[in-house]
Z-matrix of the N, CA and C atoms (Angstrom, degrees):
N
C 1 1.432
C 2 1.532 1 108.66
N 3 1.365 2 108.20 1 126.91
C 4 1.527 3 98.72 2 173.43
C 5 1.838 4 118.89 3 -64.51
N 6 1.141 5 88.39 4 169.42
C 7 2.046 6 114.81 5 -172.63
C 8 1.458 7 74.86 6 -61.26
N 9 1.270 8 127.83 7 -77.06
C 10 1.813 9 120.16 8 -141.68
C 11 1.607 10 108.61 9 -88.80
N 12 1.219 11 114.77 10 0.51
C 13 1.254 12 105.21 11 152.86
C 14 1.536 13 120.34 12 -67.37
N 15 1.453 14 99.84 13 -51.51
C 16 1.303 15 103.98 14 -171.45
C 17 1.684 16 121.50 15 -76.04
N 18 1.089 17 112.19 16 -0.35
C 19 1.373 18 137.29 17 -173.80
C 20 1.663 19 97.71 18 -102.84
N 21 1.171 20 145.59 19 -8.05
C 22 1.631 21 151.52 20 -166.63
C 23 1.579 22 87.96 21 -118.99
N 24 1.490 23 103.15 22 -29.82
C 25 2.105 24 87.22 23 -157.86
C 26 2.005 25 87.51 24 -85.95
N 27 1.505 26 106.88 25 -36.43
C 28 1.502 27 102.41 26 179.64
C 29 1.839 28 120.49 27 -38.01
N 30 1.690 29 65.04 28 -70.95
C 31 2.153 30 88.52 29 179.58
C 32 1.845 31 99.34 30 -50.30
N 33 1.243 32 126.50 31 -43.54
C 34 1.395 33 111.18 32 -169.64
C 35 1.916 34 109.69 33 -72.08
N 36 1.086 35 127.25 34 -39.44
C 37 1.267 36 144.92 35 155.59
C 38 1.687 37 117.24 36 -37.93
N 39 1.327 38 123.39 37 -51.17
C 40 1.256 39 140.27 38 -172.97
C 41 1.714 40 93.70 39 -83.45
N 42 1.304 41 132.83 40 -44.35
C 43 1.539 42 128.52 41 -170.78
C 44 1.715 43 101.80 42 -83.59
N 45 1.333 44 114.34 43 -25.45
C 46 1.317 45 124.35 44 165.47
C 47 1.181 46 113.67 45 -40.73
N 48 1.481 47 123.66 46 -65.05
C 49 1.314 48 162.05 47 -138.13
C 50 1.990 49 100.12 48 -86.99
N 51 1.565 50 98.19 49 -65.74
C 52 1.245 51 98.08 50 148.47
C 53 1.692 52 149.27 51 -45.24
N 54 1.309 53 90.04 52 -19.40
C 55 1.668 54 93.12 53 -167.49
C 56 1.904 55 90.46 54 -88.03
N 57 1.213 56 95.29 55 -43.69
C 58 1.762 57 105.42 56 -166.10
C 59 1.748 58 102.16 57 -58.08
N 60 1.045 59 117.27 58 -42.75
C 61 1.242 60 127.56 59 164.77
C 62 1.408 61 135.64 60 -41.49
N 63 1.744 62 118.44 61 -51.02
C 64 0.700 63 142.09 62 -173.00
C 65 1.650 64 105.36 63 -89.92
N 66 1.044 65 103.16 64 -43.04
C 67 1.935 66 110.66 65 169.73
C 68 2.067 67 108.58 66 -51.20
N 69 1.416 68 94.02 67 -26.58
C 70 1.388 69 87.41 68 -162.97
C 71 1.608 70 101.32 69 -94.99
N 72 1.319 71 105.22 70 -27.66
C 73 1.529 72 120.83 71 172.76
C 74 1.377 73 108.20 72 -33.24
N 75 1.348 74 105.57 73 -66.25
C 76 1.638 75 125.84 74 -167.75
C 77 0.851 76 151.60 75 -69.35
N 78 1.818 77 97.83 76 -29.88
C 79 1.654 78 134.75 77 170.47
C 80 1.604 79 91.80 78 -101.61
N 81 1.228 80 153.62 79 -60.38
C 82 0.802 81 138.23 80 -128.89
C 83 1.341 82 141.27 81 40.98
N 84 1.325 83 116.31 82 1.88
C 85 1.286 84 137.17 83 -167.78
C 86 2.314 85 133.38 84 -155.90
N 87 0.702 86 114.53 85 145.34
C 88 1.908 87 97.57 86 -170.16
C 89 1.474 88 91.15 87 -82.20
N 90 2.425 89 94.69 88 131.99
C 91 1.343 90 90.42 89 177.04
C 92 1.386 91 132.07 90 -71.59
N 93 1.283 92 131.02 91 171.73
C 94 1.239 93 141.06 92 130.14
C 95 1.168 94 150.08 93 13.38
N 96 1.214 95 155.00 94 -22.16
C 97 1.878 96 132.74 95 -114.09
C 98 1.852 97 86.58 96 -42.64
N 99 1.476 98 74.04 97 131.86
C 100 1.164 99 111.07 98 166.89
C 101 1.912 100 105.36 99 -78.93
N 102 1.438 101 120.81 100 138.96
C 103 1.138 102 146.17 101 173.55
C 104 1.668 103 94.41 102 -54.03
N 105 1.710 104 130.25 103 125.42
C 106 1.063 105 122.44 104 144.49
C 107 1.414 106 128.70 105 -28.24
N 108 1.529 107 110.94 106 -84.54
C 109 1.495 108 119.10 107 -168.65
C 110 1.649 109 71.21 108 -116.51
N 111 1.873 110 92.76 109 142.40
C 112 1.354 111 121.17 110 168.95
C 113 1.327 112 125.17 111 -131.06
N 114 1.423 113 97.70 112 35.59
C 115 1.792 114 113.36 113 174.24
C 116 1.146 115 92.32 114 -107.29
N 117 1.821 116 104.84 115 137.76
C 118 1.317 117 109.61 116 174.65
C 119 1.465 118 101.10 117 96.63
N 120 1.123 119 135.75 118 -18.42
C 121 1.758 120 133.62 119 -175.56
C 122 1.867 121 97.53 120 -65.54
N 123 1.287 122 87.45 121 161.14
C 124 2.125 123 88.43 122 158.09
C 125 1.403 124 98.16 123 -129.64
N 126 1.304 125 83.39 124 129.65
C 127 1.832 126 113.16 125 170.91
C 128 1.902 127 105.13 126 -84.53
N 129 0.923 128 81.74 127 105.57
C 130 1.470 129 84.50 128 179.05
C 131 2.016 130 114.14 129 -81.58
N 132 1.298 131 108.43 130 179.58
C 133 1.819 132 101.65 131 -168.37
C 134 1.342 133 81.55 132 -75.19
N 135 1.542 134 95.75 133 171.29
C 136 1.783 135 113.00 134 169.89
C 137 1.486 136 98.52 135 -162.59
N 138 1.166 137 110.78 136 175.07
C 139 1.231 138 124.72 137 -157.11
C 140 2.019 139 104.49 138 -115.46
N 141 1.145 140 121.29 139 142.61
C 142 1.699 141 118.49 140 172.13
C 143 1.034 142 115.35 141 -151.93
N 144 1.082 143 114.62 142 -163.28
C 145 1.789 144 125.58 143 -170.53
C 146 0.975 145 106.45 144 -145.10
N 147 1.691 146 127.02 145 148.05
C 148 1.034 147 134.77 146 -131.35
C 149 1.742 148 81.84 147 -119.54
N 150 1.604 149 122.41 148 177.35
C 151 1.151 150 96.59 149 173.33
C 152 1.949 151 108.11 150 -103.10
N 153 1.327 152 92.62 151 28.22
C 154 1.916 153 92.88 152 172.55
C 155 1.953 154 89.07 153 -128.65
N 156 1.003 155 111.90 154 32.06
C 157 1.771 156 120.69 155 140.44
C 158 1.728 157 99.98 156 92.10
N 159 1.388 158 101.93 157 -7.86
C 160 1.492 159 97.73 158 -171.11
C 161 1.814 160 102.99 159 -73.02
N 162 1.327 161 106.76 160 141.60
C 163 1.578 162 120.55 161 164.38
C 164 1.652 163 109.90 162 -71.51
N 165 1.282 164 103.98 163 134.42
C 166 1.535 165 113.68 164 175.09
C 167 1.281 166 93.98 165 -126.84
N 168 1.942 167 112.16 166 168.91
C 169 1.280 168 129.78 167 169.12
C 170 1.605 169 102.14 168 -122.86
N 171 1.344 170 100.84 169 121.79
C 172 1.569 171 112.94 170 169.69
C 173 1.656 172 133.57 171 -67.16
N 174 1.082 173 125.53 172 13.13
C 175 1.189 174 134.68 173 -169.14
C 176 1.584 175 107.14 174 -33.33
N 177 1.512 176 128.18 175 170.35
C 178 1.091 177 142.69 176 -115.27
C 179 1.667 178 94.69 177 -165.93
N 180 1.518 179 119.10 178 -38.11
C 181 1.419 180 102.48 179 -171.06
C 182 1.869 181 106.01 180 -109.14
N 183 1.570 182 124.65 181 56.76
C 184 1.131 183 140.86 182 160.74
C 185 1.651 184 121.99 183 -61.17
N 186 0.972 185 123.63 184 13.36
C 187 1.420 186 130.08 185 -152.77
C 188 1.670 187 137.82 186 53.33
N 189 1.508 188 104.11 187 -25.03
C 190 1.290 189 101.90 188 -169.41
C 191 1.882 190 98.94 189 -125.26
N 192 1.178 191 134.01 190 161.32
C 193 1.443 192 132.20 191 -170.47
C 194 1.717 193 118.38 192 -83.71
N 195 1.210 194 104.48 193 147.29
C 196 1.484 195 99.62 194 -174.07
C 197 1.431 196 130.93 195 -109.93
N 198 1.274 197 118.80 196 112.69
C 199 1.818 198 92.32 197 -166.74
C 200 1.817 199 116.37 198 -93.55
N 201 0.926 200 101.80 199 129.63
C 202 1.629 201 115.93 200 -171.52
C 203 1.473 202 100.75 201 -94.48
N 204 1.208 203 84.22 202 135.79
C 205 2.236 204 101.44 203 -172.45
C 206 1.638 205 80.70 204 -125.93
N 207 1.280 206 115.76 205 116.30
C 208 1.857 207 119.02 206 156.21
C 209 1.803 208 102.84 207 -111.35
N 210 1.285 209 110.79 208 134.20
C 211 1.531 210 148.16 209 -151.94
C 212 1.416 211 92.88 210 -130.55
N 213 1.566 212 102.07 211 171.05
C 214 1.103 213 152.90 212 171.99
C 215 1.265 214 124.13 213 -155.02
N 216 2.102 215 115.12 214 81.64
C 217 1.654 216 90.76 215 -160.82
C 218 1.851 217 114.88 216 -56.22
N 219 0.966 218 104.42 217 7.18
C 220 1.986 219 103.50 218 175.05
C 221 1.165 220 128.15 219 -103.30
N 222 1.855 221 92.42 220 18.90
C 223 1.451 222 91.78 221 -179.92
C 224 1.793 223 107.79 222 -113.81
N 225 1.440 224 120.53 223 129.10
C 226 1.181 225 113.88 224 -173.06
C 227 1.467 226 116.31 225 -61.39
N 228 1.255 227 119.39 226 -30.08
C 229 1.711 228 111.20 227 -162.08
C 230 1.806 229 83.67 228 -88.93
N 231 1.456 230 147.48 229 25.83
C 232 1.181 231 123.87 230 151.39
C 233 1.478 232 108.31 231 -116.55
N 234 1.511 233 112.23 232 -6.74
C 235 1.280 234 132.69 233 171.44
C 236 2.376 235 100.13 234 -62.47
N 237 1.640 236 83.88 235 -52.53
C 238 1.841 237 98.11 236 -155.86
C 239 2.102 238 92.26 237 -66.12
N 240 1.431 239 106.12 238 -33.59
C 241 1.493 240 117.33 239 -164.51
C 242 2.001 241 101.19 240 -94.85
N 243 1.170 242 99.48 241 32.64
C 244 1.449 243 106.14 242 -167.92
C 245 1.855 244 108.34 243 -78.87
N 246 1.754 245 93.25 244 -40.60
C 247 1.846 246 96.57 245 -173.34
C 248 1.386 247 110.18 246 -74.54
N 249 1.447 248 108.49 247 -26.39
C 250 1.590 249 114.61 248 -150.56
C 251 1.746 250 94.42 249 -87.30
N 252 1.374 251 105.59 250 -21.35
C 253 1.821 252 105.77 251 167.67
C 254 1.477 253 121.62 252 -86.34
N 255 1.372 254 88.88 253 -16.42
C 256 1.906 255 87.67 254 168.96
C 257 1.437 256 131.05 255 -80.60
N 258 1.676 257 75.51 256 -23.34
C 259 2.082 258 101.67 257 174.89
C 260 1.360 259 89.76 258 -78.76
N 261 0.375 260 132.00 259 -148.02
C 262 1.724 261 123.53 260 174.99
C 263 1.760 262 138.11 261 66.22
N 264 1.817 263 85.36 262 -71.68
C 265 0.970 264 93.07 263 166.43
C 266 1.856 265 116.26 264 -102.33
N 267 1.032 266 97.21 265 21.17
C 268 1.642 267 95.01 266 167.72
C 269 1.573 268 103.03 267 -101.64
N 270 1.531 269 115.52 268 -40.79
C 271 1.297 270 113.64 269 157.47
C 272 1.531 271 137.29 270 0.44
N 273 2.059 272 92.09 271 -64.84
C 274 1.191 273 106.51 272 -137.97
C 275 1.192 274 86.36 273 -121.76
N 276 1.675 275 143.05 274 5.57
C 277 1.092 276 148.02 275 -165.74
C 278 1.297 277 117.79 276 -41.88
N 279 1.954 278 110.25 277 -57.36
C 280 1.526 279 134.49 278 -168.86
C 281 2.035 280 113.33 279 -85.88
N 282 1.198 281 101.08 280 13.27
C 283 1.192 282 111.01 281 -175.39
C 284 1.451 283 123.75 282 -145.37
N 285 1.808 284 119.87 283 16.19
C 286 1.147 285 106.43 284 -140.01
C 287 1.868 286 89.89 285 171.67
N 288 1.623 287 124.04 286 113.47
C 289 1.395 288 113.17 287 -175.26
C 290 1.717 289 93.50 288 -103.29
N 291 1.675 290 92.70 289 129.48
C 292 1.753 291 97.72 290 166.97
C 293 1.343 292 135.69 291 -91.23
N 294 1.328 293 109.14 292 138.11
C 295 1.441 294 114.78 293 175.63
C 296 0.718 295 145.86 294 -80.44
N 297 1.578 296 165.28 295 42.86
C 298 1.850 297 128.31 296 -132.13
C 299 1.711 298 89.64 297 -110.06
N 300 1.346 299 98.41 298 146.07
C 301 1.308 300 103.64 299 -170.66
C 302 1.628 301 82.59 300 -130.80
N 303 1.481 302 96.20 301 171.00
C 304 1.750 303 111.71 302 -165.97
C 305 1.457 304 86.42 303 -159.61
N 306 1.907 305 122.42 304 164.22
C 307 1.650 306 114.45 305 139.67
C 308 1.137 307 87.92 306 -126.68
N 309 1.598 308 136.25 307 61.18
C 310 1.738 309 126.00 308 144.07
C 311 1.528 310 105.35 309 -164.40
N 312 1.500 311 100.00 310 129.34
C 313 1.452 312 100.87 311 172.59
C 314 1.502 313 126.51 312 -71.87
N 315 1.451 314 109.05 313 -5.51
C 316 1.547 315 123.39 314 -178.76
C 317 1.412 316 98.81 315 -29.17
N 318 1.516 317 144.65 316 126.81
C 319 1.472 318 144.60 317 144.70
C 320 1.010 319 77.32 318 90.87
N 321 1.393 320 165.04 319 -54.36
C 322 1.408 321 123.72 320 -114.44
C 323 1.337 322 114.42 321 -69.64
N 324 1.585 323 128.91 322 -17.95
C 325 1.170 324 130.85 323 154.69
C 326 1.764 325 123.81 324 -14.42
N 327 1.573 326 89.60 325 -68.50
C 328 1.515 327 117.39 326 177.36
C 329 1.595 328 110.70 327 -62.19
N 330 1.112 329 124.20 328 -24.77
C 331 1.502 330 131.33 329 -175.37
C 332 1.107 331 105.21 330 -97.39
N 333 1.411 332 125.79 331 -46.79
C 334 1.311 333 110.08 332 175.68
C 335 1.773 334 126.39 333 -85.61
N 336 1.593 335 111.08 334 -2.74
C 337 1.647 336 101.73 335 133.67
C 338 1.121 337 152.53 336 -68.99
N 339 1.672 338 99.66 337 -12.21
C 340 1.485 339 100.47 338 169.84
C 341 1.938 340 112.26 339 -108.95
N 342 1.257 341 104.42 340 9.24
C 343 1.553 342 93.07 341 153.03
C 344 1.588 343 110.01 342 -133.16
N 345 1.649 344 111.44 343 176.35
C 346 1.131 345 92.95 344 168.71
C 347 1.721 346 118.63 345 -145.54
N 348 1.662 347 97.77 346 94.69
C 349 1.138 348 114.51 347 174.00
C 350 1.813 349 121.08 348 -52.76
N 351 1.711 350 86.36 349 158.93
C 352 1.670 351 76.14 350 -160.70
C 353 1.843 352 102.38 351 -76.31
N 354 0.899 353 118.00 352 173.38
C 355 1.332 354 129.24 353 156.93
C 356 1.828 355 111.06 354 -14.43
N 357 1.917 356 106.67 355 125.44
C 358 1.087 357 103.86 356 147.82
C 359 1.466 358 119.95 357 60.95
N 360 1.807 359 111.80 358 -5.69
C 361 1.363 360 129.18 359 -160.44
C 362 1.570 361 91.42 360 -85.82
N 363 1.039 362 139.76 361 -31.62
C 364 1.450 363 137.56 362 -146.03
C 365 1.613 364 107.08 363 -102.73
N 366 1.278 365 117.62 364 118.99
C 367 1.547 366 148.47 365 174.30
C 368 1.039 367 143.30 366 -65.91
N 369 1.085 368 139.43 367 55.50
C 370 1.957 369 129.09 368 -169.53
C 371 1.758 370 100.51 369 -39.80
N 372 0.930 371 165.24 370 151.82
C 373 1.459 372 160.09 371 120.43
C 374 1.298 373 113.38 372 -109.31
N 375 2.014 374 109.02 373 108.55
C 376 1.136 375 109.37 374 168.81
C 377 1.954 376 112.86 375 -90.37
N 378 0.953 377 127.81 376 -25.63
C 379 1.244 378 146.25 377 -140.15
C 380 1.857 379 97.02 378 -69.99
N 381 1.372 380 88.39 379 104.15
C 382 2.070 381 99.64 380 176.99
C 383 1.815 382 113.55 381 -44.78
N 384 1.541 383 111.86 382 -26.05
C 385 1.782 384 123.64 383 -165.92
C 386 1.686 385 89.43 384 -60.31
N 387 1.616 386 103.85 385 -73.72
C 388 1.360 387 136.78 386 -167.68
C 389 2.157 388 96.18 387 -38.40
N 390 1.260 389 101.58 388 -69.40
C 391 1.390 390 101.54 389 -174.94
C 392 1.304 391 104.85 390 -65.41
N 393 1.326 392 133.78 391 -13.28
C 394 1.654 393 128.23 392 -174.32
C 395 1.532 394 93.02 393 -71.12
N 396 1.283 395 111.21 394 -79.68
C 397 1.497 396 136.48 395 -170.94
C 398 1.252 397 95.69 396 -41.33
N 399 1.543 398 141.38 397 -89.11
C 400 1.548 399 121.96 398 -167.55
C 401 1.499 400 111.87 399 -72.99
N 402 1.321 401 132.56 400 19.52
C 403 1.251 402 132.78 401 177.76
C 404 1.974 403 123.36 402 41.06
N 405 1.450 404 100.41 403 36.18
C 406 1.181 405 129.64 404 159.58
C 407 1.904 406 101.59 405 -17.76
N 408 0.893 407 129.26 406 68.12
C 409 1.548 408 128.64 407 160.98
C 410 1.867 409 122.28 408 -127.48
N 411 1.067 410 103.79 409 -51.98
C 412 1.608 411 96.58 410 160.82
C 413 1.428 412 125.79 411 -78.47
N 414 1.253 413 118.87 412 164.55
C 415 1.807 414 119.19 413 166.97
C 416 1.259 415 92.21 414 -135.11
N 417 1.684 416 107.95 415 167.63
C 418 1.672 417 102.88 416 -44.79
C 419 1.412 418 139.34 417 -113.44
N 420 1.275 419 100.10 418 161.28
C 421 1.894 420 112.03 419 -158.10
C 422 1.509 421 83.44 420 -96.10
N 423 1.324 422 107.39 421 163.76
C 424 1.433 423 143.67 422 159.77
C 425 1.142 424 120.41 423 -160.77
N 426 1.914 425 105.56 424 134.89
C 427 1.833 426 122.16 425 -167.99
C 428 0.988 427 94.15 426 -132.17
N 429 1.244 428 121.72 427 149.35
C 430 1.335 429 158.18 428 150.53
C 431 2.037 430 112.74 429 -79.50
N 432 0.938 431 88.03 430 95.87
C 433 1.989 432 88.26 431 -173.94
C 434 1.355 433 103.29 432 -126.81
N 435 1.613 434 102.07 433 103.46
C 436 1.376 435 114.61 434 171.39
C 437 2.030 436 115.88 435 -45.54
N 438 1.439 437 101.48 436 165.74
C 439 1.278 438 114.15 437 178.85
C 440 1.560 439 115.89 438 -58.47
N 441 1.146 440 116.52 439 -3.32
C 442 1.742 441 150.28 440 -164.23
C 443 1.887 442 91.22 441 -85.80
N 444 1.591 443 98.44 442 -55.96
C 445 1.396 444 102.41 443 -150.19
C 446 1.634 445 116.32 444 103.09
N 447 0.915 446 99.64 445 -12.14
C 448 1.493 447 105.00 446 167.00
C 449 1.944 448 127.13 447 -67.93
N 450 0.927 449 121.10 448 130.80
C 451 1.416 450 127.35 449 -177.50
C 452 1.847 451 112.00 450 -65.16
N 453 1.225 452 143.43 451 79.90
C 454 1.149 453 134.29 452 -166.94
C 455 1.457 454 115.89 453 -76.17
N 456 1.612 455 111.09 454 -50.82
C 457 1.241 456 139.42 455 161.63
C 458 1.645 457 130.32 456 -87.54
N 459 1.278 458 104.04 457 145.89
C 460 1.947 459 94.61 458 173.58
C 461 1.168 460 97.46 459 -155.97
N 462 1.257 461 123.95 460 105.81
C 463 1.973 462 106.82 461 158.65
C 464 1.631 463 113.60 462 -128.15
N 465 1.392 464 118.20 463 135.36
C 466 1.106 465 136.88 464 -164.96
C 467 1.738 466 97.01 465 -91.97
N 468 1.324 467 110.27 466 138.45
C 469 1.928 468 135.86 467 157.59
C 470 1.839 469 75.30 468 94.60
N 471 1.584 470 91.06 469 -175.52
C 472 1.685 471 129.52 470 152.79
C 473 1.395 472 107.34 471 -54.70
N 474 1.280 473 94.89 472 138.46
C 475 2.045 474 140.37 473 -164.47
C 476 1.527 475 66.26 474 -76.18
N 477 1.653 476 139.24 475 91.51
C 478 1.401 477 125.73 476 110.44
C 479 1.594 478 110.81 477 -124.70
N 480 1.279 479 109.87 478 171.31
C 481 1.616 480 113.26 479 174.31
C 482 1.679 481 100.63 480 67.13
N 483 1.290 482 96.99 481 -148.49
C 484 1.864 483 102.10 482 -165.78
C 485 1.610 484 91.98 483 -54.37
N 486 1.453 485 137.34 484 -58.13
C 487 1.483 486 106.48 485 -158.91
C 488 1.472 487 111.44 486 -75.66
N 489 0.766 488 127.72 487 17.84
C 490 2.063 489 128.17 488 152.36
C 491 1.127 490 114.01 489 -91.78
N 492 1.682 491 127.90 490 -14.65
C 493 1.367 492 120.87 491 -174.21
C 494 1.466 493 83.96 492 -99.68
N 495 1.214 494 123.00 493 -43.27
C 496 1.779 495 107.99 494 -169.09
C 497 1.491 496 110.93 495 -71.77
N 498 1.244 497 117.91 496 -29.03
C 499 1.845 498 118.81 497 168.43
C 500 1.149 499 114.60 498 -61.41
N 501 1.503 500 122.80 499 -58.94
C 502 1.285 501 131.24 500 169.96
C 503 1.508 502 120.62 501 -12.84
N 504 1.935 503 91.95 502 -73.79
C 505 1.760 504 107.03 503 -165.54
C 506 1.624 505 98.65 504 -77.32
N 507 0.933 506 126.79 505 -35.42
C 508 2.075 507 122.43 506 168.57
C 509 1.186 508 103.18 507 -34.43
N 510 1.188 509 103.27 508 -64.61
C 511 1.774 510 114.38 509 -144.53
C 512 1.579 511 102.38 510 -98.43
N 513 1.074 512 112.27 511 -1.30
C 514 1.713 513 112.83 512 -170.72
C 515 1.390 514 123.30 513 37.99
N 516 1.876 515 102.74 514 51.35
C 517 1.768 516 98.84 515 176.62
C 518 1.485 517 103.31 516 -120.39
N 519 1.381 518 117.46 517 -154.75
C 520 1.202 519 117.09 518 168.74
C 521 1.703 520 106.37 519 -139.57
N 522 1.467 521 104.60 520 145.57
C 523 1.600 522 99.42 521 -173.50
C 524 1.295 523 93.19 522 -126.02
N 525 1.425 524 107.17 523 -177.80
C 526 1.411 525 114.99 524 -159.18
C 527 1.745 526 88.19 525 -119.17
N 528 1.732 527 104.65 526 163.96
C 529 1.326 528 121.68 527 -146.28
C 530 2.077 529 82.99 528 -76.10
N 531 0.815 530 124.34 529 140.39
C 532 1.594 531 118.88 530 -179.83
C 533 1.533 532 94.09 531 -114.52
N 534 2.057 533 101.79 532 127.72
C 535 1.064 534 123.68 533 -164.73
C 536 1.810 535 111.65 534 -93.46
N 537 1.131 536 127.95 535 131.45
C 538 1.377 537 107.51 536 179.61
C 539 1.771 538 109.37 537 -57.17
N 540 1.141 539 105.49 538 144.66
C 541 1.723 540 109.46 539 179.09
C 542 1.314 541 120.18 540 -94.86
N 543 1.128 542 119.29 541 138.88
C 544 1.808 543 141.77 542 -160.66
C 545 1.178 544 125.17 543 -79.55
């Protein structure tokens, strides 16, 4: 057998090895299927953690609608879509309770110096219901969930292309052009 055969089957085996690893790193958990269309779902309450350890309950019937941003502070495209959610959610502050939900504190240190979420807004969520139901597997998502609990809105990645034109004209703001991140 040649040297570089056997040297291609190593390296392919060893990046194997890595990938499986790294999948488990991140998810910590087997995904989801994610819900096709998730307008119209009910988000039911769930339970989180605050990031000074206290447990909260998320409830749904507050009077006014809540928009939920779920992250990964290690993920760059919620890292690159960081201003255009602050515009956003500074926007929508007085009309509207914010969410950002995460399930890992990895970096968030580092993530949450480079944006700046409002107050108290930010979520540990371990709860399997919560990630079943909005199918919590990519970052990052943002919903619109009426006072109902109902899902009105859903758009998946960074506010560029159609989901900046559809945030935009909803919400009547303006976001900034979102750059792929490096």
């Amino acid at each position: 057998m040649p040297r570089s055969f056997v040297f291609v089957l190593v390296l392919l085996m060893v990046s194997l090895g890595l990938n499986v690893t790294l999948a488990l790193k991140v998810k910590g958990m087997a995904p989801h299927p994610a819900p096709d269309n998730k307008i119209g779902i009910q988000a039911a309450p769930f339970t989180a953690t605050d990031l000074q350890g206290h447990t909260t309950d998320v409830s749904f019937n507050i009077g006014k609608p809540t928009l939920i941003y779920y992250i990964d502070p290690q993920c760059r495209w919620c890292r690159a879509n960081a201003t255009n959610f602050d515009i956003l959610a500074n926007a929508l502050a007085q009309r509207v309770r914010v969410v950002i939900l995460s399930t890992s504190t990895e970096k968030m240190d580092q993530f949450l110096a480079d944006t700046h979420p409002p107050d108290n807004s930010v979520l540990i969520v371990k709860s399997p219901e919560i990630i079943r139901v909005l199918g919590l597997t990519a970052t990052p998502q943002t919903f619109l969930v009426n006072s109902a609990g109902r899902v009105e809105h859903h758009w998946v990645g960074a506010y560029d292309h159609q989901n900046r034109t559809e945030i935009e004209k909803l919400f009547n703001v303006h976001l900034l052009d979102t750059k792929a991140p490096s």
